[in-house]
KESEKE-126231 format. One record per residue (C-alpha): z, y, x. Coordinates in steps of 0.05 Angstrom, whole numbers, plus 5000, padded with zeros to 4 digits. Last residue first. Layout:
# KESEKE-126231
ZYX/...
//
This chain:
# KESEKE-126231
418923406821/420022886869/423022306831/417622386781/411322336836/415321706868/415221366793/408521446781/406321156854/410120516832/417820426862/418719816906/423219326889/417118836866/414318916936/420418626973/421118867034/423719537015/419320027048/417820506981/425420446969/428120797027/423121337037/422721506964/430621576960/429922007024/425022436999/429822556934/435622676990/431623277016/431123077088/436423707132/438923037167/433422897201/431922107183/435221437208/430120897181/435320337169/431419657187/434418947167/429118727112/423419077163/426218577221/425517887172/419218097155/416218207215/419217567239/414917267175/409117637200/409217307278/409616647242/403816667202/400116957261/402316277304/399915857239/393816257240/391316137308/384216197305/384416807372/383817287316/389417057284/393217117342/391217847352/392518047287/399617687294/400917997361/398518697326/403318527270/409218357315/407818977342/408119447285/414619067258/419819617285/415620257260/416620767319/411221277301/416021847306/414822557292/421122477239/419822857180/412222637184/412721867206/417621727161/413221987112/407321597125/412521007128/413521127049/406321197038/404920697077/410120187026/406320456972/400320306984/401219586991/405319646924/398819726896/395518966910/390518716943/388618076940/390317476975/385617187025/390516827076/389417137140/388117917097/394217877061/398517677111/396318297145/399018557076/404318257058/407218537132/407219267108/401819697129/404720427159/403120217240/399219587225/392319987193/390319547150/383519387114/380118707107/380418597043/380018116982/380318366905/387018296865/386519066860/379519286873/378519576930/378820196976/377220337042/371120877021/376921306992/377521627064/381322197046/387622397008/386723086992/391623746998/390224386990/394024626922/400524346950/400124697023/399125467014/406425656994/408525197048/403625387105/406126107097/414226027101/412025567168/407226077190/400226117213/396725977144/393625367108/386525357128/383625097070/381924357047/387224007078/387423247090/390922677093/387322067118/389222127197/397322137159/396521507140/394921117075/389920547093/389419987042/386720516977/387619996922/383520096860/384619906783/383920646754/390520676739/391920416825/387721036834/390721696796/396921456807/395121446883/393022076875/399322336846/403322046902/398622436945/400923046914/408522826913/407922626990/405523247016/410223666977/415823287005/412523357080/412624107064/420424127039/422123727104/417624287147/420924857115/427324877166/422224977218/421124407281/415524087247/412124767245/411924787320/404624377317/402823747343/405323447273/400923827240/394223457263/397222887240/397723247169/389123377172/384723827184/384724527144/377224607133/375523917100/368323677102/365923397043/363622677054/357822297071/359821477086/355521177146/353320427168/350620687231/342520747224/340121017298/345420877342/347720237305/340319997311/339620187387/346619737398/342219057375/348518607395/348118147331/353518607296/348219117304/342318727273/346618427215/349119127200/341219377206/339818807149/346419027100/343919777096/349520237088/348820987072/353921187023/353521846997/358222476972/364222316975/369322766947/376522806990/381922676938/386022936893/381823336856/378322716825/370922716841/372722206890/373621726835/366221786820/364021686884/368321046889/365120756828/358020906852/360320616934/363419976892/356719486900/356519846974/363519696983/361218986970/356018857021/360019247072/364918667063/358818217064/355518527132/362318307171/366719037183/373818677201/378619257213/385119137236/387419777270/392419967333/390819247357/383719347368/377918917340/371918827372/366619377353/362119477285/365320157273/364620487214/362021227216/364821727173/361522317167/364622947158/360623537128/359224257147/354124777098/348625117130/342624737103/345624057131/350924017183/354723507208/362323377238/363322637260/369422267247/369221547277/370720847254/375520257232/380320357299/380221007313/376821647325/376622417304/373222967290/366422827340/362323397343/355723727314/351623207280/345423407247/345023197175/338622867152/340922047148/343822187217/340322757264/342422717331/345123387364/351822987372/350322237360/352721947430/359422307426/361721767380/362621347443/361620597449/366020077489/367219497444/360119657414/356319577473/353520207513/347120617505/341020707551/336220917500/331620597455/325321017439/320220457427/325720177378/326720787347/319720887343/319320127307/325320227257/322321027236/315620597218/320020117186/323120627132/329820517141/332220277062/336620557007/336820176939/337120556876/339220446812/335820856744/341320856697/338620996620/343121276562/340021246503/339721886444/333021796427/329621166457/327021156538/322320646556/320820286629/319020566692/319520446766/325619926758/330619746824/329120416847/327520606917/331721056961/328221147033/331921337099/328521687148/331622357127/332222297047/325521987019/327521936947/322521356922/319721546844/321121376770/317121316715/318321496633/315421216575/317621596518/322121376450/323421706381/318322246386/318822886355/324923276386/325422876446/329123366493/330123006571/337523096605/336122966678/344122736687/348223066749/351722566797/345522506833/345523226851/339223686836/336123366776/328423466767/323923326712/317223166720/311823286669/305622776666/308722406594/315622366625/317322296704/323522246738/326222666784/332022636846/335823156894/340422936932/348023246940/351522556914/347522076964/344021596909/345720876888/346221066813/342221706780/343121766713/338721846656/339422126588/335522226527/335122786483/336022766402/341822406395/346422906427/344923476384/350823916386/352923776456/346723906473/345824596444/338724846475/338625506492/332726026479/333626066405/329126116332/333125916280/333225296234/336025416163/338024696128/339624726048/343324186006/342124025931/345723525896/343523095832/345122505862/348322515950/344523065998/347622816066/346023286133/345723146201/345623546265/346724186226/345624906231/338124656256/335624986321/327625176331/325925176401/319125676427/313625576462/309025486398/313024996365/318524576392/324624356335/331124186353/333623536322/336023246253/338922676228/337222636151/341422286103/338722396020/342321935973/341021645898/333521695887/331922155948/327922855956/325823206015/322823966010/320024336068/315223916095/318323246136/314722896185/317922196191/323321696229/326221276183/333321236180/334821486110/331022016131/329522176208/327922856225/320123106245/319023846222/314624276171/314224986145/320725166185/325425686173/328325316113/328424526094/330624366032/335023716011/334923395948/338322855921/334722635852/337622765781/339922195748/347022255754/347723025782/355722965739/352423415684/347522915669/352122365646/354622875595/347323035582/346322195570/352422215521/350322795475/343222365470/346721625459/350122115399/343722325377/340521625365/347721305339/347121865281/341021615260/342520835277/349620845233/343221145172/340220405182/346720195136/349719555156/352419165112/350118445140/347618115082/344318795047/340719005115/338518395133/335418355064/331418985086/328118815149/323319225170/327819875165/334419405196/328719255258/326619875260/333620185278/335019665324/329219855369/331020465367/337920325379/336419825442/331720365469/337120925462/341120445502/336620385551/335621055563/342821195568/345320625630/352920845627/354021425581/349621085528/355520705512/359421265483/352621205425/356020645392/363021075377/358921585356/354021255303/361420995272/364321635271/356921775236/358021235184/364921475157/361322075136/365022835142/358223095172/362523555219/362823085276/355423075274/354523655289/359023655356/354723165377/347323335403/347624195402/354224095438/351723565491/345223985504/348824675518/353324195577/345424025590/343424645608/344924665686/341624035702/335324435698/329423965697/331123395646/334923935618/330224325584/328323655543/335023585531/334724295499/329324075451/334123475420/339823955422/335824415376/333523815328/340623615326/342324345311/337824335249/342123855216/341123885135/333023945156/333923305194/338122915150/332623105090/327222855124/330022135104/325421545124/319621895157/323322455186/328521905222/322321485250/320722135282/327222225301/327721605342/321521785376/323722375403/330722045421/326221475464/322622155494/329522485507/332021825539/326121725590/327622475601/335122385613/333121845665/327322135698/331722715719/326923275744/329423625810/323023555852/317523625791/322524295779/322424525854/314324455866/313424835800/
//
């Protein structure tokens, strides 16, 4: 009973009771058209029927005109032609008839001036009829209906209003109903459809099923999401939703929340405590809606208890100019215990760390004087702004190509302290960037090694070049500038072998281009350069405030390979660009002006002789990625196809 009250069409029983009453009035004037047309009286029943089973009314349009067709009367082709118009609003137009119809009975001298016989009416009456089934069998009138199976009851949104829905759901013109997993007694209940459209006179079925796993992908508007920003990339993080926490391992991984029956939460948020360094978020709670996306941001800070003991437990440690990495081994920084000391140089140190059994590098910046072999100016703002970047830069890092990082730990207050002379600070919260620790060290380490002198060693430098040529791609499209291409920042992931034929087979799927943390935006200002592979543009860069630009990388990647096939780290304008470092340091910038524009003048003159077994593709890279003139140079693209 439920089904036919759902499925009746008001319209074509709105007409069938107006057609009812027009053949009453019919008896009463002539009974004898009736009884001469049993058929219409048939039709008239079967319309009836159809007002709840759309499926009989193609029966009802046959019983309603096709007699009337075969009354060979002048008037009824005339009844037909103005019932066609009850196709388009039918009850109504069998209302207007009626209506008609008594008027011409009432009125009898209309009847005689105008010419109109009240029999037209009769046959108008059932024609109207015929013409509301036909309208019938299209659905038109008959609700939308959509029915619900598997489940007694569930909360969906209709026609975007969020509601409990029991079994059956009905709609004037249109049904639309988003729909989510269901939770009921332990157990999820899965639609076979995210959403589902029921348009006039249709009727659609949805079968939830009983299942252990959740399709997200499926139903993405019925969960919420939030994201971790500001967070070391291995820490573990929660929020909290009506008393129950839920728990993300890694930063970079969502906490993906169901909300099958509400359509927004409260949730709250909590400090991550990570060593003795606290991430707070910039919100504690706020609301959630189905299907948003909410970042929670963090903000690291040294607890001040840790500040004070560290302060009560200074040591006797050096200045900045003169420190030594080997300081923090055994120390604990930001909870992973240092080991050993990589590597050094100009911008930082290398430090090898270990936290539940696994190794990592840890770059530390240096807050020292600057050297010539590196320009590195480390004020609190430029810090200030790779920490604004350090989510972005995570993200990129993610990219095969390059070395992942995994946190950045740099507080702008403890910079301030260090750069101020407070040397306990720097020992005890060093501005820091986590990364993964690569197995395989790095291509500077190879040159040290008798592979350079094997007739694969061009071939491997070539291979070396094309797969960071492809992360550079990968980087300038994303709008980033690395600023410090050498071979110290190419790195293997594996142990590559203990042959020359060996290392080559092994090389191109190991290779990553490492510390990412130097990069900026392009057209943003720097302070990174390393004078041995920059070119002069870009220590002129850095006195005058330009930004950086692509082609900066370029030009070290073409001296990076210089440097490989030969062993030689002879560049010709290296020290005019220490003098002019040191110059400009010193507040003479017309002097370092100078000093770069003799730089430039000796690089536009300089033929890098290479070994003579250099594939002549590396040699075309070579050569045009150290052309003076930025524009000439070839993009990162460009390099990759020229080395295929």
């Amino acid at each position: 009973m439920i089904r036919k009250v759902l499925s009746m069409n008001r319209e074509l029983l709105a007409t069938s009771i107006l057609a009812t009453a027009g053949t009453f009035v019919i008896y009463i004037i002539s009974p004898g058209f009736l009884l001469s047309s049993p058929l219409l009286l048939l039709g008239l029943i079967f319309s009836y029927i159809g007002s709840f089973y759309r499926y009989v009314t193609p029966v009802t349009f046959l019983l309603s005109l096709i007699p009337l067709f075969f009354i060979k009367s002048t008037y009824a082709l005339i009844g037909i032609a103005i019932g066609i118009l009850g196709i388009l609003i039918p009850w109504v137009w069998e209302l207007i008839i009626l209506i008609g119809y008594i008027i011409f009975l009432l009125l009898p001298n209309l009847v005689t001036n105008i010419g109109i016989q009240p029999i037209i009416f009769s046959y108008a009456i059932y024609s109207t009829l015929a013409f509301a089934n036909i309208r019938a069998i299209t659905g038109k009138g008959y609700p939308a209906v959509v029915k619900i199976e598997g489940l007694t009851t569930c909360y969906a949104e209709v026609n975007g209003v969020f509601t409990t829905i029991n079994r059956i759901v009905r709609g004037k013109k249109r049904v639309e109903i988003r729909l989510c997993p269901q939770y009921f007694n332990g157990t999820y209940y899965v639609p076979d459809t995210a959403t589902i459209t029921a348009k006039e006179g249709q009727v659609k079925v949805v079968k939830f099923s009983a299942t252990n796993n959740l399709p997200i992908d499926k139903f993405p508007h019925c969960f919420s999401y939030f994201y971790a920003k500001g967070l070391p990339m291995n820490a573990s993080w929660s929020i909290i939703i009506n008393n129950v926490e839920y728990t993300s391992k890694d930063s970079n991984s969502p906490i993906i929340v169901p909300m099958p029956n509400v359509l927004e939460v409260m949730w709250n948020a909590k400090d991550i405590i990570i060593g003795n360094v606290i991430f707070r978020p910039l919100t504690y709670s706020g609301i959630a809606k189905r299907g948003e996306k909410i970042i929670i941001e963090y903000n690291s800070y040294v607890a001040q208890q840790q500040v004070a003991l560290a302060s009560q437990q200074q040591k006797n440690l050096p200045p900045l100019d003169k420190w030594d990495p080997n300081l923090w081994i055994g120390k604990e920084l930001y909870g992973y215990r240092v080991v050993s000391v990589i590597g050094s140089g100009g911008s930082g140190y290398v430090l090898k760390a270990e936290k539940d059994n696994v190794f990592y590098a840890v770059k530390v910046f240096s807050l020292s004087q600057l050297s010539r072999a590196q320009l590195t100016i480390s004020a609190s703002s430029s810090f200030d702004e790779m920490f604004k970047e350090s989510e972005t830069l995570k993200q990129l890092s993610r990219n095969p190509k390059f070395v992942t990082i995994l946190g950045f730990y740099i507080d702008s207050n403890n910079i301030k302290s260090a750069l101020k002379g407070d040397v306990n600070t720097y020992y005890n919260y060093p501005p820091a960037i986590v990364m993964e620790f690569m197995e395989g060290g790095t291509a500077k380490d190879l040159l040290t090694t008798s592979i350079i002198y094997s007739t694969y060693w061009p071939l491997i430098v070539k291979e070396i070049i094309k797969e960071i040529a492809y992360a550079l791609d990968f980087l300038h499209s994303k709008g980033f500038v690395h600023l410090d291409v050498k071979p110290e920042n190419i790195f293997f992931s594996r142990n590559l072998g203990n042959n020359p034929e060996e290392i080559y087979k092994n090389i191109s799927s190991s290779i990553k281009l490492g510390d990412l943390g130097s990069a900026v935006r392009i057209g943003e200002r720097f302070y990174q350069a390393t004078p041995s592979y920059s070119p002069p543009e870009q220590i002129e860069a850095i006195i005058t405030g330009k930004g950086a630009d692509p082609k900066m990388d370029i030009f070290a990647l073409g001296m990076t390979a210089y440097v490989l096939l030969t062993g030689k780290n002879d560049n010709p304008i290296s020290d005019n660009l220490n003098k002019a470092i040191d110059a400009y340091m010193a507040g003479n910038v017309g002097e370092a002006l100078k000093l770069i524009q003799n730089a430039k003048q000796i690089l536009s003159s300089w033929r890098p002789i290479l070994p003579q077994n250099t594939p002549s593709e590396l040699t075309r890279v070579i050569v045009y990625s150290i052309n003076i003139n930025p524009l000439s140079r070839p993009s990162a693209k460009q390099i990759v196809d020229l080395l295929k």
